[in-house]
C-alpha positions as CSV (number, residue, x, y, z in Angstrom):
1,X,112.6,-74.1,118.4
2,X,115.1,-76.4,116.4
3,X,113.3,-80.4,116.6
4,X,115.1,-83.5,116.1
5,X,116.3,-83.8,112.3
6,X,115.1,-87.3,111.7
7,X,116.6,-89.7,109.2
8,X,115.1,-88.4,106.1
9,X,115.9,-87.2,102.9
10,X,113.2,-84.7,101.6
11,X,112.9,-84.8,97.9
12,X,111.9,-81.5,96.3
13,X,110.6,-81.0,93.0
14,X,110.5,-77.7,91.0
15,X,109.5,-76.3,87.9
16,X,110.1,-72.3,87.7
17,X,109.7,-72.1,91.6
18,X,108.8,-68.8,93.4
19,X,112.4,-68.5,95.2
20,X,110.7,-66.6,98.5
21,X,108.5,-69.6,99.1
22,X,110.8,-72.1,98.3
23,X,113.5,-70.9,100.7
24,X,110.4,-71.1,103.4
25,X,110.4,-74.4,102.6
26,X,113.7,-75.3,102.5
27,X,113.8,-73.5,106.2
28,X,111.2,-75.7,107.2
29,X,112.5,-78.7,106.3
30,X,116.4,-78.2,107.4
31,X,114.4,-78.6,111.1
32,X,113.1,-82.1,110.0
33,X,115.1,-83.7,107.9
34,X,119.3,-84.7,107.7
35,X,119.2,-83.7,103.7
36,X,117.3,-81.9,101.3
37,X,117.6,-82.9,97.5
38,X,115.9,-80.6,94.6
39,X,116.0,-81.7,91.5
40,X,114.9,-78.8,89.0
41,X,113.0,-79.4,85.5
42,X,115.5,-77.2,83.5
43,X,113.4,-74.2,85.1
44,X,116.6,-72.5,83.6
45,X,117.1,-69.6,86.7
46,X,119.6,-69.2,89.6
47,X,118.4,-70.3,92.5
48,X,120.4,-69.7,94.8
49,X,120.6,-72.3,97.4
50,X,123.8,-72.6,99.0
51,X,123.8,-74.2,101.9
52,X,125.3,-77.6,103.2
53,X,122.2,-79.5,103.8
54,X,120.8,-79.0,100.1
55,X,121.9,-80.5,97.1
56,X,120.8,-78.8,94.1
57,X,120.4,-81.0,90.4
58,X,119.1,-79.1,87.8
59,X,118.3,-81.4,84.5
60,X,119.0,-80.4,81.3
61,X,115.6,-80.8,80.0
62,X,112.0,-80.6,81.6
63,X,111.9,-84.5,82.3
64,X,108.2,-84.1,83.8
65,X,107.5,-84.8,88.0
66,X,107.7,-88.7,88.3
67,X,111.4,-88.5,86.4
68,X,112.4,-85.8,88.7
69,X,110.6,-87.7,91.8
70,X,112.3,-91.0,90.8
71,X,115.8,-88.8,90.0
72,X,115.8,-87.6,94.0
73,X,115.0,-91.1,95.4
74,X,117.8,-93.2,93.6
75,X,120.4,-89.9,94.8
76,X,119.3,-90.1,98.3
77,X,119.1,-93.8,98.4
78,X,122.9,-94.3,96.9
79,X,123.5,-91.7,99.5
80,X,122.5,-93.9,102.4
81,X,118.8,-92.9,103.0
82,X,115.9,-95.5,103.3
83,X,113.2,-93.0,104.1
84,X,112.1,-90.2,101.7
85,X,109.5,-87.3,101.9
86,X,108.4,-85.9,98.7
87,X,107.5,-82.4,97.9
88,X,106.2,-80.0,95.3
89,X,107.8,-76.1,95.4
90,X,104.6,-74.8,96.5
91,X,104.4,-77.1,99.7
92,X,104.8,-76.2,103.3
93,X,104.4,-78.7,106.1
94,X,103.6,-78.2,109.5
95,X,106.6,-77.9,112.0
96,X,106.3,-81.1,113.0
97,X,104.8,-83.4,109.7
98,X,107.8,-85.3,109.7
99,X,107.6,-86.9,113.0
100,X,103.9,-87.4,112.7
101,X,104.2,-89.0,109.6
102,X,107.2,-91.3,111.2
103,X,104.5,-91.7,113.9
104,X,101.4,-92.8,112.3
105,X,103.5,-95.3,110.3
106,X,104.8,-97.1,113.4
107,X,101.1,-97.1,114.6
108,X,99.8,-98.6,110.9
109,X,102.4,-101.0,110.6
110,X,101.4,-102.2,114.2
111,X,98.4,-103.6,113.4
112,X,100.1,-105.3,110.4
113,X,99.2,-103.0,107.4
114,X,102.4,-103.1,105.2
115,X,102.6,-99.4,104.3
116,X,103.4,-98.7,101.2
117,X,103.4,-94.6,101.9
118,X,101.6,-91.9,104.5
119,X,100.5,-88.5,103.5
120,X,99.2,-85.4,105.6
121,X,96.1,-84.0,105.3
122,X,96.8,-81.3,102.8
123,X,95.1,-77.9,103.6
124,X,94.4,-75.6,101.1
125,X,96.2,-72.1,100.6
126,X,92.9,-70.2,99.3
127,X,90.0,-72.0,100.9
128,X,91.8,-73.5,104.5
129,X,89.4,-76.4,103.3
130,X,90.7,-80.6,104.5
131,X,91.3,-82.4,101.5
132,X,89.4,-85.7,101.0
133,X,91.1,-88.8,101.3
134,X,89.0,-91.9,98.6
135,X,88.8,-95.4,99.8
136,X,87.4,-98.2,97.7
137,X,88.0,-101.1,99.8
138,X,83.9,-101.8,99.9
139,X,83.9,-101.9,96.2
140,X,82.7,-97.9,95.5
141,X,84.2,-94.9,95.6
142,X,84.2,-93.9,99.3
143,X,85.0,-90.2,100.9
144,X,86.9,-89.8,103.9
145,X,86.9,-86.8,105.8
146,X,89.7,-86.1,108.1
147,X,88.0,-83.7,110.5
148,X,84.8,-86.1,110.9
149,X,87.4,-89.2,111.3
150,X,89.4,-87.5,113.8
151,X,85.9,-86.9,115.6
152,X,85.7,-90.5,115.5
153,X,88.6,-90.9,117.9
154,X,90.9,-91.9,114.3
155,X,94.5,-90.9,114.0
156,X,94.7,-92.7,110.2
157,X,92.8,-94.8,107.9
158,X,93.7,-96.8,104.6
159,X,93.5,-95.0,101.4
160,X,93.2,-95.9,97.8
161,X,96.6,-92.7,96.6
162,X,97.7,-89.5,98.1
163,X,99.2,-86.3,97.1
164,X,102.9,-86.8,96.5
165,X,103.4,-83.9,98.4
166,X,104.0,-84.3,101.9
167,X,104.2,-88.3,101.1
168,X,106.6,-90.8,103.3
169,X,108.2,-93.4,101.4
170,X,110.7,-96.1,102.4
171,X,113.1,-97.9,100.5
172,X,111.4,-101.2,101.1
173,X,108.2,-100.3,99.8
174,X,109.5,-98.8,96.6
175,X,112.0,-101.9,96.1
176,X,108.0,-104.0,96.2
177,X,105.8,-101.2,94.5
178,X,108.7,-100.0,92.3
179,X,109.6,-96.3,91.4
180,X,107.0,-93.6,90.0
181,X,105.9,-94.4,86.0
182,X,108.2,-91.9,84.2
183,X,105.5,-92.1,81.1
184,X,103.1,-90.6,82.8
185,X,105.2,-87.3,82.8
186,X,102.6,-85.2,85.3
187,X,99.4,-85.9,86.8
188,X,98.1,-89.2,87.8
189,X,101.5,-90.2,88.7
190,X,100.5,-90.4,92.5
191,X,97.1,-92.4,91.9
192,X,98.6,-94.6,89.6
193,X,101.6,-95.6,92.3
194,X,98.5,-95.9,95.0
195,X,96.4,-98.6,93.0
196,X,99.7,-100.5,91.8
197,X,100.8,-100.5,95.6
198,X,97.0,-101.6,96.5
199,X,96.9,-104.4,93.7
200,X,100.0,-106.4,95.5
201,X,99.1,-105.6,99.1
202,X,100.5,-102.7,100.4
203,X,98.4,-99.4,101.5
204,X,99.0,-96.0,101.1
205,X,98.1,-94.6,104.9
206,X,96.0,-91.0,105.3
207,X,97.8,-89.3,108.7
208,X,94.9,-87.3,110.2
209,X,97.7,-85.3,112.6
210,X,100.3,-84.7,110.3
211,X,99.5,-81.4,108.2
212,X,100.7,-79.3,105.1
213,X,99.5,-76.1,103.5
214,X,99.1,-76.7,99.4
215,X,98.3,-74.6,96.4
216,X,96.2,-76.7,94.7
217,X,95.7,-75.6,90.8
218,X,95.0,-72.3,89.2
219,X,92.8,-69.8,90.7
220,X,89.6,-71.9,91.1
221,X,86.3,-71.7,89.0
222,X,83.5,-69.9,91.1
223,X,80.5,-72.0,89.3
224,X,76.7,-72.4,91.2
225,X,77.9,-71.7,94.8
226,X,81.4,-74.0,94.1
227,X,84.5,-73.6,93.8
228,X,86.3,-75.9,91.3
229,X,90.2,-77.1,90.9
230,X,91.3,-75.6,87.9
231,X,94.3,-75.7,85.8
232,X,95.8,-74.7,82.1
233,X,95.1,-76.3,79.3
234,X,97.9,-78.1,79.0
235,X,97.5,-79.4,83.0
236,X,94.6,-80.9,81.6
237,X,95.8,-82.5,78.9
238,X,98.1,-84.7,80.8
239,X,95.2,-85.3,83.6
240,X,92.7,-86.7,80.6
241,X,95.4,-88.3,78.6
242,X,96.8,-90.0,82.0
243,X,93.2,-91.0,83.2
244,X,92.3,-92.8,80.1
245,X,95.9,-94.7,80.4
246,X,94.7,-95.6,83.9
247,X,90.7,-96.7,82.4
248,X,92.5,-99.9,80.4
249,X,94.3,-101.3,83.5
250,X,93.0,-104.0,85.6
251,X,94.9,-103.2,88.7
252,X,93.1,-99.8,88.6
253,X,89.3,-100.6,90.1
254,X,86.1,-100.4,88.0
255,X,84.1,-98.3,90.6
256,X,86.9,-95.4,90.9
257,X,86.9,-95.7,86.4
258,X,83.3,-95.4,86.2
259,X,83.4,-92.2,89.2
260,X,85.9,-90.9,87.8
261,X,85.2,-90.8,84.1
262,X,81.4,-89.5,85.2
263,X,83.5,-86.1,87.1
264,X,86.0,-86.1,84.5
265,X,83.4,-85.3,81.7
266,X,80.9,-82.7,84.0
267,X,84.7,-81.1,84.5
268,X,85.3,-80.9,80.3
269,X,81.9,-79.6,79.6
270,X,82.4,-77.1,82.5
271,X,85.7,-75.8,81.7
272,X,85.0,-75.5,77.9
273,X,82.4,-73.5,78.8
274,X,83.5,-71.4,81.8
275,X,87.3,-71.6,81.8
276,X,89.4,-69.1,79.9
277,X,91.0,-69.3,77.1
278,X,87.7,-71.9,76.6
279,X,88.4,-73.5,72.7
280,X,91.7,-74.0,74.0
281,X,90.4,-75.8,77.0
282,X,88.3,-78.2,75.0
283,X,91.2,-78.6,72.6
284,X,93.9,-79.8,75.0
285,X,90.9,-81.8,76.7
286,X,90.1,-83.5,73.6
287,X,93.4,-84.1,72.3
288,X,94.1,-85.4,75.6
289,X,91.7,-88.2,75.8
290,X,92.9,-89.1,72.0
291,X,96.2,-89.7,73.3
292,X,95.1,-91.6,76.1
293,X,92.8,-94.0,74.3
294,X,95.8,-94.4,71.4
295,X,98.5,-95.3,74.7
296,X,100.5,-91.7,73.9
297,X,102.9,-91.3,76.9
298,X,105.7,-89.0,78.0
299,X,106.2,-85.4,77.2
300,X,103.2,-83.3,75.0
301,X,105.2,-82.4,72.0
């Protein structure tokens, strides 16, 4: 059953994509949205995307997400667009994301919330677990759970960030929050862009309907009846690196910091000591949080 394409650009990143999955995207999307941009990070491979609603840039260098992400949003926005849908090559929303995303918007904005973007709930791949959604409105870190929420008779709630993937962005928010931080390179970009939208008003929206399945990481760590998020070393060099930027800002607040930097080191100990290859785990770790503390941005060089 073709839907109504709605008035979107969908912005995809990739970084050596799997082509089989990425055309299921692509597929999906083309039912959604009026055009689909990809911007590549120099993954240096054919992939073979011809088709009238795609338009394929492929950078001459791996630039890093929120470069890419920014890239696709100034395209489709000198191309006419005002709303945008981020995704990451290992994404695929429901058939239907789009409109519930356009949907829970209208309802948020409604009641007055300025939104500043509105994410699905993500569902994982391996685990078919909900992802959480934090709030720290009250002043500490706060879980929400979409299943229990949606109990509650809730469609959405505010929320501190989201996963870029899946996220719905409009052209006024970004000309008030401004474009993703380039310097950041990977990871964080999204949390960062959430608490910079917070500090000036605007709210990032969790839509409990709208729905995407995610790969989330590596192959996680089976550790005391959990399973842990991992990723390569050098995934989590730019996550500690990109968290200790985040630490020395004020917009950021003090009870996400202080939860955050209490997981973050539990995690190192964890994957130096669990996670192969483990020295260089601690290494990249390490190095990472040197870089932070010192204000070291962009690309690991």
């Amino acid at each position: 059953m073709a839907l109504h394409r709605h008035n979107v650009a969908a912005i995809i990143v990739t970084y050596k994509p799997e082509e089989r999955a990425l055309l299921k995207l692509v597929d999906r999307l083309s039912q959604q949205v009026s055009r689909i941009y990809i911007v590549d990070n120099a993954s240096s491979m054919e992939l073979g995307l011809f088709r009238d609603d795609v338009s394929l840039t492929e950078l001459p260098s791996n630039m890093g997400i929120a470069y890419a992400q920014n890239f696709g949003l100034r395209k489709a926005t000198a191309e006419g667009f005002t709303d945008f849908v981020l995704f990451d090559q290992d994404s695929l929303p429901s058939e239907t994301m789009v409109f519930d995303l356009l949907q829970t918007r209208r309802q948020a904005a409604s009641v007055g919330i300025r939104v500043a973007a509105v994410g699905p709930v993500h569902i994982d791949q391996d685990s078919f677990s909900e992802n959480i959604f934090i709030d720290t409105l009250n002043g500490r870190v706060d879980k929400l759970q979409p299943q229990a929420l949606r109990e509650a008779g809730r469609s959405f709630a505010r929320c501190d960030f989201l996963i870029a993937s899946g996220c719905l962005l409009s052209i006024k928010a970004l000309e008030a929050i401004g474009y993703m931080e380039d310097e950041l390179f990977i990871d964080c970009v999204d949390i960062e862009w959430g608490f910079r939208a917070k500090s000036i008003g605007w709210h990032c929206i969790a839509s409990f309907n709208a729905q995407m399945f995610h790969k989330i990481g590596e192959a996680p760590l089976k550790l005391l009846g959990r399973s842990i998020t991992t990723h390569t070393p050098l995934r989590h060099y730019y996550f500690y690196r990109n968290f200790y930027q985040l630490v020395k800002r004020a917009y950021i607040p003090s009870c996400w910091k202080w939860h955050t930097l209490a997981k973050s080191c539990i995690q190192a100990v964890i994957f130096s000591l669990f996670l192969a290859p483990r020295f260089e785990q601690l290494k990249y770790i390490l190095k990472g949080i040197f870089h932070g503390l010192v204000s070291k941005s962009g690309k690991y060089e």
